[in-house]
N, C-alpha and C positions, 0 to 999 in steps of 0.2 A: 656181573661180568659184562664187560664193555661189548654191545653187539655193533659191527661195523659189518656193512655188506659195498663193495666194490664193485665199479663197471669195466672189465677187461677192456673192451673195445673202446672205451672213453679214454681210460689210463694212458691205452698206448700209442692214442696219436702221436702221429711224427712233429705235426707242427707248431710252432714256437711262437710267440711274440713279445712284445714289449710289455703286454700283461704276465705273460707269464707262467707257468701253474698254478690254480686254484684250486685250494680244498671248501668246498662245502660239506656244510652241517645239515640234518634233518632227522624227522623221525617219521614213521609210516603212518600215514591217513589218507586212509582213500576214499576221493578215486584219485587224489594228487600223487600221491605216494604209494607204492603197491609193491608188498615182496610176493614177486611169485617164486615160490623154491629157493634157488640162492640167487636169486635175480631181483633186482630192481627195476620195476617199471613203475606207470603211473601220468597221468597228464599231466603235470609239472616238467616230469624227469625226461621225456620225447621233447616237450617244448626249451629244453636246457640244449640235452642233446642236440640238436635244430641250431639253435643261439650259438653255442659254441665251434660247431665246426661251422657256421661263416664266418664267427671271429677269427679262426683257427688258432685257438686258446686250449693248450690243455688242462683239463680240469679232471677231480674225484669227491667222489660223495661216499661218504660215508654216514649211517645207519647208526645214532645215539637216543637216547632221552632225551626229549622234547628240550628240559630244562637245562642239561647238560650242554647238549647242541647250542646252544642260545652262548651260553655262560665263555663256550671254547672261543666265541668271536669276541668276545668283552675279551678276553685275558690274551687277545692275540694267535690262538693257537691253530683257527681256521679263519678264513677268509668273507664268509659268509653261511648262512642258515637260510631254510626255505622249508613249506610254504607260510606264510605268515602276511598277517593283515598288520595294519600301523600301528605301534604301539610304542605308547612314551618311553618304556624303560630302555629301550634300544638308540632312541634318539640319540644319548648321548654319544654310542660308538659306533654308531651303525648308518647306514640310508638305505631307504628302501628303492624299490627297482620299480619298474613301470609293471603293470599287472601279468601275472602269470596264468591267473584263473580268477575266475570271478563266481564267489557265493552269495547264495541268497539266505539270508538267516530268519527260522521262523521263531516265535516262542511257540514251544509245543505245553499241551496242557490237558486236563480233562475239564475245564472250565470256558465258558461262552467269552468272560471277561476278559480283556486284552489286558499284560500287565500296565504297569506304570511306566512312564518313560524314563522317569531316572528311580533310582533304587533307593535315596536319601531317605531316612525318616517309612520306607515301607515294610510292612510285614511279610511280604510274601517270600515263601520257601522257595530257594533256589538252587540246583543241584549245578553241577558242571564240570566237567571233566580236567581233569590236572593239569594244569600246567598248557590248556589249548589258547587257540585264538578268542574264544567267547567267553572263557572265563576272565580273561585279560580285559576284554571290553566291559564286561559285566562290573567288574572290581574299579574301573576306571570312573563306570558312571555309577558309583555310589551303589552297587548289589554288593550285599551279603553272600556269598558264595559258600554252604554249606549242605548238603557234603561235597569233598572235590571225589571222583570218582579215578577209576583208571580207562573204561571205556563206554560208549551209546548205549551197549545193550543195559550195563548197569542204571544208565540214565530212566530207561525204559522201562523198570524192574521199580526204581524209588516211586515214580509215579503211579504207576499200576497198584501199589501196596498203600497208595495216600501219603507215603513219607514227605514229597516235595508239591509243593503248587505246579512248578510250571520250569523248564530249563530251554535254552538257547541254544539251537544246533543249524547247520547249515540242510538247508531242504535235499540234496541228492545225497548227499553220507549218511543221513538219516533214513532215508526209503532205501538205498542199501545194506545198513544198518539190517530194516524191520523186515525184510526178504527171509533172515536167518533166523527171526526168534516168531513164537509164537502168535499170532490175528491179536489173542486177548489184550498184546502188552500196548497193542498202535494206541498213539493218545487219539484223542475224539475233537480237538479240536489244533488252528495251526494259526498264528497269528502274525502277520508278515512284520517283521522288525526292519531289515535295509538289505539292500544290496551292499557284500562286503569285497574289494579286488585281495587277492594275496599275491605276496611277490619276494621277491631274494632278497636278505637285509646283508649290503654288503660291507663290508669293516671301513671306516673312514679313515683308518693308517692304510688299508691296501687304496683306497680312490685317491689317496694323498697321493701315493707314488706314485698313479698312473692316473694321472688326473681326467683324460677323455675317457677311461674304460666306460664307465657308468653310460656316458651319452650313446659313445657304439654298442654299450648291449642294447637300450633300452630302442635303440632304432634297428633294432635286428628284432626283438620279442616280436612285433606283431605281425612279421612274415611268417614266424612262425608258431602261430595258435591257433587251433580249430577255432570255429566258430563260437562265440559265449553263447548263453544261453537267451533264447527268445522270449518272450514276452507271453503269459499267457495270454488266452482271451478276455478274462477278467479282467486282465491287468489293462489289457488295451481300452477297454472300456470305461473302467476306471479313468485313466488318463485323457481318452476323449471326454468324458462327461466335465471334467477337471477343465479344459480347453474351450467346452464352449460355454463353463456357466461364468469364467473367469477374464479370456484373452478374445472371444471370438466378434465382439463389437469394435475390438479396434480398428480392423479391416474396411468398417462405416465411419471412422473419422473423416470429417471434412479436409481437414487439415493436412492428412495422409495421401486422400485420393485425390488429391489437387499437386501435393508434389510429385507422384507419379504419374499424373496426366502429363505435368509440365516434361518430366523428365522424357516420356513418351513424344515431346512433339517437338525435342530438342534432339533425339536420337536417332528419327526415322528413318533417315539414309544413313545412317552408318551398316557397312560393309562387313562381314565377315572377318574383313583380315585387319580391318579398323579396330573391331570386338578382341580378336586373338593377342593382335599389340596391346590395348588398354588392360586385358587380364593377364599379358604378361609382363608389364611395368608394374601392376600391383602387386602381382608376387616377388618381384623384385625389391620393391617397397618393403616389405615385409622383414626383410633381412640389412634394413638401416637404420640408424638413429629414426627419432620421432622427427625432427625437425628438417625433416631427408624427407618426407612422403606427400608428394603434393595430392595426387590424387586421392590417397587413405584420406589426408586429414581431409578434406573436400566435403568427402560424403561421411567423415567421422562427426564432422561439425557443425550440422544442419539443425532448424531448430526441430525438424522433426528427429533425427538422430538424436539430440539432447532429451527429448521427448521419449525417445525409447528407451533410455537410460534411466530416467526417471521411473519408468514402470518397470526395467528390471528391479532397480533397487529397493524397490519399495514390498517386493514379494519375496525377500528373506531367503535367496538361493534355488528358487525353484523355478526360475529362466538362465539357462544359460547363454541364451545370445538371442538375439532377435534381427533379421533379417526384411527387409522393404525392398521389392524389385519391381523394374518396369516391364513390358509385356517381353525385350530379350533376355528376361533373367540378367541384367545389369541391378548391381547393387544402385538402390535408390538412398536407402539410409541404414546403419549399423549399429547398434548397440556396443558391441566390441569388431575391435579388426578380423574379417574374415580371413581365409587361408586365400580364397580368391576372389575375384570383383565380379565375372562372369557365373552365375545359378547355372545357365540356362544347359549345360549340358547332363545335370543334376536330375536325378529324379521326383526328389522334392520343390523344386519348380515347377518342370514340366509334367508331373501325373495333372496336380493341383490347376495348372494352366490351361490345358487340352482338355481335360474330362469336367472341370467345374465343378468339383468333388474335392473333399477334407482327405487329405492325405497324410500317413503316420508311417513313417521311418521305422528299420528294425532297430534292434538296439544298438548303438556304437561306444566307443570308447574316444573322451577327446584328451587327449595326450598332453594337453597345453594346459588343463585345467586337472587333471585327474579325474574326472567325474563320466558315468556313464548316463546317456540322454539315448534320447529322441525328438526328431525334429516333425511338427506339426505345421504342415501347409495348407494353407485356404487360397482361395483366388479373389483378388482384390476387382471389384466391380465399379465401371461408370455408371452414378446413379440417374441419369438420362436415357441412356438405349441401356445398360443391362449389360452390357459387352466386357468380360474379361479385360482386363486393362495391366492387372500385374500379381505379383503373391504374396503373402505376409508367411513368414517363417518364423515358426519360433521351435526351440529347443528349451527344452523340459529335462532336469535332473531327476531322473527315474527315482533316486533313495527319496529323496526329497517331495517328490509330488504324489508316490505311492501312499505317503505318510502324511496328507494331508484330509484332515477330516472335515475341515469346517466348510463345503462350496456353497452356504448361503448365500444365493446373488443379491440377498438385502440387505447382506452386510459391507458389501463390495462398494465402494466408491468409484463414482465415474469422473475422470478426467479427461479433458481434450489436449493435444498440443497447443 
């Protein structure tokens, strides 16, 4: 029996657009999705709610089978499906939308041992729920997926009884999950696989006809989404310990604190409203062909900037930008184009600046790249008096450098500019 559940007050706005009405697809998993009674709620469906009426787009959602739901945007019959993380089979009809929520997925287990990173050629027992986001992922990187279940508690019930080694679930749906079933079934150990975003996969006949929708939704989602989730303290330690066995000598480059001196003794009278014009010709920049940006290419193409490219690339995704400022939070060198030229009214400049102390960013999302970071400042020092002089920033991709095991600094190669 087809179960569809409806939003009254959604259905019946008045207001119309060039998009149109939308029907979406989904199926209930919480906390994104939530039937309460004959109601639909859930942190997805408020952050739709939210999106839509500043689009002022009518939209409905209706309430199917995971697999169904998915199937009805392949053969045209809805618009889009949600919550859902990236996956190839949709590629072909489908785009995904800019993040709606963001999971953290653990392997849960009763074993100390972390699985295997990919599932090729491994024996380990994998249970996983039908037709979810992690079995998708799982089957993708070579896991065996057997048995498929229908829901967590089930997951909880195979392991407990020794049937499965170890299964894939998102860490809040799971402790949600274990609220309901009995202490004995909690697995005993949790092992952090990635941070995963989920988001609207929406039909590429409907983005055909309405070719801006996708850009105005995705610039409406992040006015409105609560907060993601923070970082534990482990995690933050992690990632510092990560920061200073790897990135934190850069800061003592010659080469580095010579171009921020100079930059420093090139800027000293520049004025407030001098700074305000120069940051806002770069964001200007920003929005022109490449061969349109004096200022960008300037400090994009320094040999220390080149410099810093070198050391992103060589750490296999796990910098996403690296930042060199002078003592006014002015960009000194870039790794990639910033959003702005001026740090200085930043708080990742200035903690790092004033206090003389390693400063760590909460968690953000950057929209240009997909990926969620955090941005690590230090204060860059004259090695004569000692004196703050400017900051090194760099941003770290959270999936990425959580998942990094090896920080022996005598494996690490040192290079100068």
């Amino acid at each position: 029996m087809l179960r569809v559940l409806m939003l009254p007050l959604l259905i019946l706005l008045a207001c119309t657009t060039q998009a149109g009405s939308i029907r979406l697809n989904t199926d209930i998993f919480p906390p994104y999705q939530v039937r309460e009674g004959d109601r639909l709620t859930g942190s997805s469906v408020k952050a739709l709610a939210c999106i839509f009426d500043a689009m002022q787009v009518e939209y409905e959602i209706r309430v199917l089978p995971w697999e169904r739901a998915i199937q009805e945007v392949a053969d045209g019959k809805a618009e889009g499906f949600f919550s859902a993380t990236r996956m190839n089979r949709a590629s072909s009809f489908a785009t995904l939308s800019a993040p709606l929520a963001l999971e953290k997925w653990y392997w849960f287990s009763n074993s100390a041992s972390r699985p295997p990173s990919l599932g090729l050629g491994s024996s380990l027992r994998v249970a996983g729920i039908r037709g979810s986001n992690e079995v998708e992922w799982l089957q993708q990187h070579g896991y065996r997926v057997d048995p498929l279940v229908s829901g967590t508690g089930q997951l909880l019930q195979l392991l407990q009884r020794d049937r499965v080694d170890a299964f894939l679930a998102d860490q809040q749906t799971l402790r949600i999950e274990m609220t309901r079933q009995p202490t004995v079934l909690r697995p005993r150990f949790a092992h952090f696989q990635q941070y995963t975003t989920l988001g609207v996969y929406f039909s590429n006949h409907y983005i055909g006809r309405h070719p801006d929708f996708l850009e105005r939704f995705n610039n409406h989602v992040f006015g409105c989404l609560p907060e993601f989730g923070v970082l534990r303290a482990d995690e933050r330690q992690r990632l510092h310990r990560l920061h200073d066995t790897l990135f934190d000598r850069w800061r003592h480059e010659p080469a580095l604190i010579a171009a921020v001196a100079e930059q420093n003794q090139r800027n000293q009278t520049l004025s407030i409203q001098q700074i305000e014009q120069m940051d806002q010709q770069w964001r200007q920049e920003q929005r022109l062909p490449a061969d349109q940006r004096p200022l960008t290419n300037r400090i994009l193409n320094t040999p220390l900037a080149q410099w810093l490219r070198a050391r992103q690339t060589e750490h296999d995704g796990v910098i996403s930008e690296i930042i060199v400022t002078d003592q006014q939070g002015l960009n000194v060198a870039i790794s990639e184009p910033t959003t702005d030229y001026w740090q200085g009214d930043e708080t990742k400049f200035a903690d790092p600046f004033f206090s003389d102390q390693p400063y760590m960013s909460t968690l953000n999302y950057d929209q240009s790249t997909r990926r969620f970071q955090v941005h690590v400042s230090t204060s860059i020092h004259d090695p004569q008096g000692g004196a703050v002089i400017g900051v090194l920033i760099i941003g770290l991709d959270i999936e990425k450098a959580l998942r990094m095991e090896d920080l022996d600094p005598h494996n690490i190669k040192a290079e100068t500019p």
